[in-house]
C-alpha positions in Angstrom: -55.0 -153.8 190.5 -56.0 -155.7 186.9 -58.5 -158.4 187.5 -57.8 -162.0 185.4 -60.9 -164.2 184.6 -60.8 -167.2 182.7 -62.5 -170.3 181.5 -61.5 -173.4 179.6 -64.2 -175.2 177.9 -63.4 -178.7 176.3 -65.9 -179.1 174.3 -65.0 -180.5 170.4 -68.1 -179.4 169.2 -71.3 -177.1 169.5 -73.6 -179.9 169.0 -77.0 -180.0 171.8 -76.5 -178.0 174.6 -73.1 -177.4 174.5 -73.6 -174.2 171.9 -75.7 -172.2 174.8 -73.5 -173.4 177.6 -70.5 -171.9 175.9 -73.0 -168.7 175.0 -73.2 -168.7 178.9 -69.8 -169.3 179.6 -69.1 -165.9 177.2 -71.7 -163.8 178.6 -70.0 -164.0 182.2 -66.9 -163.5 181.3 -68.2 -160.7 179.8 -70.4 -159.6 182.6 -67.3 -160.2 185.2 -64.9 -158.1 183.1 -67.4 -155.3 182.6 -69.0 -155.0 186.2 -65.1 -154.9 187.4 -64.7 -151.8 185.0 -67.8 -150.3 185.6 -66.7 -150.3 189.2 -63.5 -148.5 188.7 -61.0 -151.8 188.8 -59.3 -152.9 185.7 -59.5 -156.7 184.5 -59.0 -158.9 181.0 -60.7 -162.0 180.5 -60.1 -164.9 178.1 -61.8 -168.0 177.1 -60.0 -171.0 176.0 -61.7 -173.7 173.4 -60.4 -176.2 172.1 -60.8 -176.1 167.8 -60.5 -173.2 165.3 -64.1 -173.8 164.7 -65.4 -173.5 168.3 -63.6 -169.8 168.2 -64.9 -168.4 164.7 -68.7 -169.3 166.6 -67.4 -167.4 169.5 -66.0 -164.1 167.5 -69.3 -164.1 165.9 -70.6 -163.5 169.5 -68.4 -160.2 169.7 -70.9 -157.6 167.8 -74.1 -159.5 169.5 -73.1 -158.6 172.9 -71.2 -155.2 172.1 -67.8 -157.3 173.4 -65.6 -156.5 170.9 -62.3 -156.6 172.8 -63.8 -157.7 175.9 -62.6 -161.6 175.8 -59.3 -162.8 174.5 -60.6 -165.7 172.8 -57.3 -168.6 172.6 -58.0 -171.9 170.8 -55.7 -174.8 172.6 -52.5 -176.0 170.7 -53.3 -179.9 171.2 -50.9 -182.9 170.1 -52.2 -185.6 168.3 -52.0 -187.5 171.6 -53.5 -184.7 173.2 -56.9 -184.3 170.8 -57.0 -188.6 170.4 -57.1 -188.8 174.5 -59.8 -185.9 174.6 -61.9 -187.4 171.7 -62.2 -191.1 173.6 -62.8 -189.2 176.6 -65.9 -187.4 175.0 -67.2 -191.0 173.7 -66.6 -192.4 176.8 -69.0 -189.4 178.5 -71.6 -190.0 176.2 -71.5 -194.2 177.0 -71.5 -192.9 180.5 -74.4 -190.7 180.4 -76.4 -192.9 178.3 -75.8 -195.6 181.0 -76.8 -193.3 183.6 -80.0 -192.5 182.0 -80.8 -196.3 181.4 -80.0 -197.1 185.1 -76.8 -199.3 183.9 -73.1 -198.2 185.9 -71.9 -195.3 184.6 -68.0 -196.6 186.2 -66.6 -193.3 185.6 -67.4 -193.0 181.8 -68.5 -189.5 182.7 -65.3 -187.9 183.7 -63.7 -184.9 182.5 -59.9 -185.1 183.7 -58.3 -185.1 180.2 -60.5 -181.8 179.0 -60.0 -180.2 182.3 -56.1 -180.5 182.4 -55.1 -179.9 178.6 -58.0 -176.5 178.8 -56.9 -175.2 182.4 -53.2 -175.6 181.4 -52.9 -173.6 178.1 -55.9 -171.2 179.9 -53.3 -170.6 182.7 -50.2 -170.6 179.5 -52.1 -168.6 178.0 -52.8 -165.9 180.8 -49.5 -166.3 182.1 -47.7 -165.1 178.9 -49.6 -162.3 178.6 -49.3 -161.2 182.4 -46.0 -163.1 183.8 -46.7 -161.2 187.1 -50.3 -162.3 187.7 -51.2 -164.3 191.4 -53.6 -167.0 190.9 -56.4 -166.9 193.4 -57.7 -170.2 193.9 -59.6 -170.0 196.9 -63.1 -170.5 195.9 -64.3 -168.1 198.3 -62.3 -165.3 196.9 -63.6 -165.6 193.5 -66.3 -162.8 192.4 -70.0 -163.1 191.2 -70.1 -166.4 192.8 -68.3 -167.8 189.5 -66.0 -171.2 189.7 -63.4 -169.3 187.3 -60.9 -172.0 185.6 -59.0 -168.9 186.5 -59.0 -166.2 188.2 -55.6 -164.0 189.3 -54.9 -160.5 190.2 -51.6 -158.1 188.3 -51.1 -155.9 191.3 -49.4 -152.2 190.3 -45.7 -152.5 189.5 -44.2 -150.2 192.1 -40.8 -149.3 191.8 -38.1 -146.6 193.7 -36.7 -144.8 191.1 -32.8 -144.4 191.7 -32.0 -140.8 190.1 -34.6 -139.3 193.1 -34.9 -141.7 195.6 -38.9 -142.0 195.5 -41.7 -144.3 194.8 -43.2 -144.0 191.7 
């Protein structure tokens, strides 16, 4: 059985905090795909951001943490509408955190729907094309190293009777 993991991050930039948390983000998806293989089970992992820019930082990544074929590294495909709807909803965060800070109401300036949907559907696009047979797992529970995976999934063994012999193979 081949492990999946996965992460989306929406992030436009690496600006603050966001360059570690990404850094983070990397390093368990490396950990998670190394432990499983370490521990006999196969497993991929990818990691989804959202500009060209974003994934040159993350390649450069690869020969720090000996990872060189560890993570599939996919940058989204966005529309216009797609990157000018994520763009206002990053401003809006920043109004809503800096509100939040001051005491003022945040009023849901600091929500993430837009990032989460376009990153978790071409994560799972992504995933999907290169193992059309995988089963998402998406019970929280079930997901290892205590990880909320934007995806996890499992590719169990094709098993298949051949017909000349009559058997399992």
């Amino acid at each position: 059985m081949k492990h999946i993991f996965g992460m989306a991050k929406s992030n436009l930039d690496l600006k603050g905090a966001k360059g570690p948390k990404l850094e983070l983000d990397y390093l368990r998806l490396i950990y998670a795909a190394k432990e499983h293989k370490r521990k006999g089970f196969d497993s991929d992992a990818f990691l989804l951001v959202m500009t060209p820019e974003i994934a040159n930082r993350v390649q450069t990544w690869n020969s720090k943490y000996d990872a060189d074929g560890v993570v599939n590294v996919v940058t989204a495909n966005m529309s216009i509408t797609q990157k000018e709807a994520l763009s206002k909803e990053k401003k809006n965060n920043i109004h809503g955190m800096v509100a939040g800070t001051t005491g003022r109401i945040v009023a849901g300036r600091s929500d993430a729907k837009v990032g989460k949907e376009i990153g978790e559907s071409q994560l799972r696009a992504a995933i999907m094309k290169k193992y059309p047979e995988v089963k998402e797992i998406t019970k929280e529970a079930e997901f290892p190293y205590a990880v909320l995976w934007d995806f996890y999934g499992v590719v169990h063994p094709i098993r298949y009777v051949r017909k000349d012999i009559g058997r399992e193979s």
